[in-house]
Each structure stands twice: as structure tokens, then as C-alpha cells.
N, C-alpha and C positions, 0 to 999 in steps of 0.2 A: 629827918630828911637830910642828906647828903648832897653841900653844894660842892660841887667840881669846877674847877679853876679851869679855861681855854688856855688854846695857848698864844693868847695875844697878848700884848704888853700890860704888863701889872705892875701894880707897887708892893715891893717889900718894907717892911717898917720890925721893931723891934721894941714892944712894949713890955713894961715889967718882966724883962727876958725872955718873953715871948714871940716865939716868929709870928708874925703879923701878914696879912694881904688885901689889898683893894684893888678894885678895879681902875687899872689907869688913864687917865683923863681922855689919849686915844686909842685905845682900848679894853682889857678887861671885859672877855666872855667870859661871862659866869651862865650857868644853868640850874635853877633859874635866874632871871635878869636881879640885878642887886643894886644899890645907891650907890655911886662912887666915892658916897661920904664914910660908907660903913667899911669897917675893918673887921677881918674875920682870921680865928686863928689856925696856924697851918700845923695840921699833925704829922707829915711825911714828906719830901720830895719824891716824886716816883719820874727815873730816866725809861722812854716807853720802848721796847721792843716787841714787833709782831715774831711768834713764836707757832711751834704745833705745841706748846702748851702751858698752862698759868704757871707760874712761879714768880717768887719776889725774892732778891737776894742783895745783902744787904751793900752798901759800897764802904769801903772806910773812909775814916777822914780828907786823908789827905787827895783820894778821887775824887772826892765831895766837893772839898774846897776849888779842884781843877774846875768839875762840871758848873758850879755856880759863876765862879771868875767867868768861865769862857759867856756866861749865858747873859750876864749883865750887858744892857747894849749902852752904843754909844757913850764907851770908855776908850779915851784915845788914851793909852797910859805913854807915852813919848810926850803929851801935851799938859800929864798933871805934875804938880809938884810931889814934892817928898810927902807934906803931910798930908795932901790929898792920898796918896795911893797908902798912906798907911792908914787913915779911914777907911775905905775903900777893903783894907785886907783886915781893919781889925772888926769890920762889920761881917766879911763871911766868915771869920775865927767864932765870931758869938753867932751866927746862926748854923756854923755844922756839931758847935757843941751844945747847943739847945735844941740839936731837927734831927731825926733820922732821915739818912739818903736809901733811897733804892733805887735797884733793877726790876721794874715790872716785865716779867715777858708775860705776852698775852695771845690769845687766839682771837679770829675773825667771829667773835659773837658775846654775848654779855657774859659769860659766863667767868671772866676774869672777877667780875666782883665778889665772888664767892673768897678769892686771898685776902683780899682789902678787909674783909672782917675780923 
């Protein structure tokens, strides 16, 4: 069974070098519904575009690194210090080199899951 992440707010974590995910305290849709104790691990990031047709294509590094930076909320980086923003960057250096990024394009019907396999 295949649980798929919403796109409401979640937690990322980073266990035994593993990209990690839970649902976060106010949010976190999952499908189906999940503990927001449990952690589950993440195989891909997929960035979504509606398309006339499936394809997945991969992003490199350094897009990877932009798309996550930009997606983390409620980082004022004017307001951290030094060693904060360098947690902060050394935590998406180890998850774009432990995660593959993509480009999902997808069409108006289920039939995108057929790339996902």
C-alpha cells in the first residue's frame, strides 16, 4: 500500500541517513490518515506539474537544494545566526544527497502512477 504525503505541513527528520517524514502537529495529510508519532521513509521528492502527459525527469543538485530551501516555512534567514543558517543548509546538503528530486509532469487522471513504479 502506498501512502502519499499532502501537501500540508510536515516534518522532515533525518534518521540513520535516512530522509524521514511525519505528519506535522498542524498539519500533515496523509492518505490514509497516520499517527503523528510515526515516521515514514521518504523515497523521492516529486515537484508537480499538470502536463498533456506523465513524465518524471530528474532535477540536479543544486535545483534540489533551491526547491527545498525555498519550501521550508517560516525561516526568516535575516533573523538567524551564522550557525543556525548553517544547520539549516547542512540539513538540505544531506537530504539532496540521500533523496532523489524530480519533475513529475502529470495529466488530469490516475494514470501518472503508472511512472511512479
Amino acid at each position: 500500500k502506498r501512502i502519499v504525503l499532502g501537501d500540508d505541513m510536515n516534518a522532515l527528520h533525518i534518521t540513520n541517513n535516512n530522509t524521514m517524514i511525519s505528519p506535522g502537529g498542524i498539519g500533515g495529510l496523509f492518505s490514509p490518515q497516520v499517527s503523528i508519532q510515526k515516521k515514514f521513509p521518504i523515497k523521492a521528492f516529486y515537484w508537480l506539474y499538470q502536463d498533456s502527459q506523465n513524465k518524471i525527469v530528474p532535477i540536479n543538485k543544486t535545483q534540489a537544494a533551491n526547491y527545498l530551501l525555498t519550501s521550508l516555512p517560516h525561516l526568516h534567514w535575516e533573523d538567524l545566526t551564522k550557525t543556525e543558517e548553517n544547520n539549516y543548509l547542512n540539513f538540505v546538503e544531506k537530504i539532496i544527497n540521500t533523496t532523489p528530486f524530480y519533475k513529475l509532469y502529470f495529466t488530469k487522471d490516475d494514470s501518472f502512477w503508472k511512472v511512479l513504479n
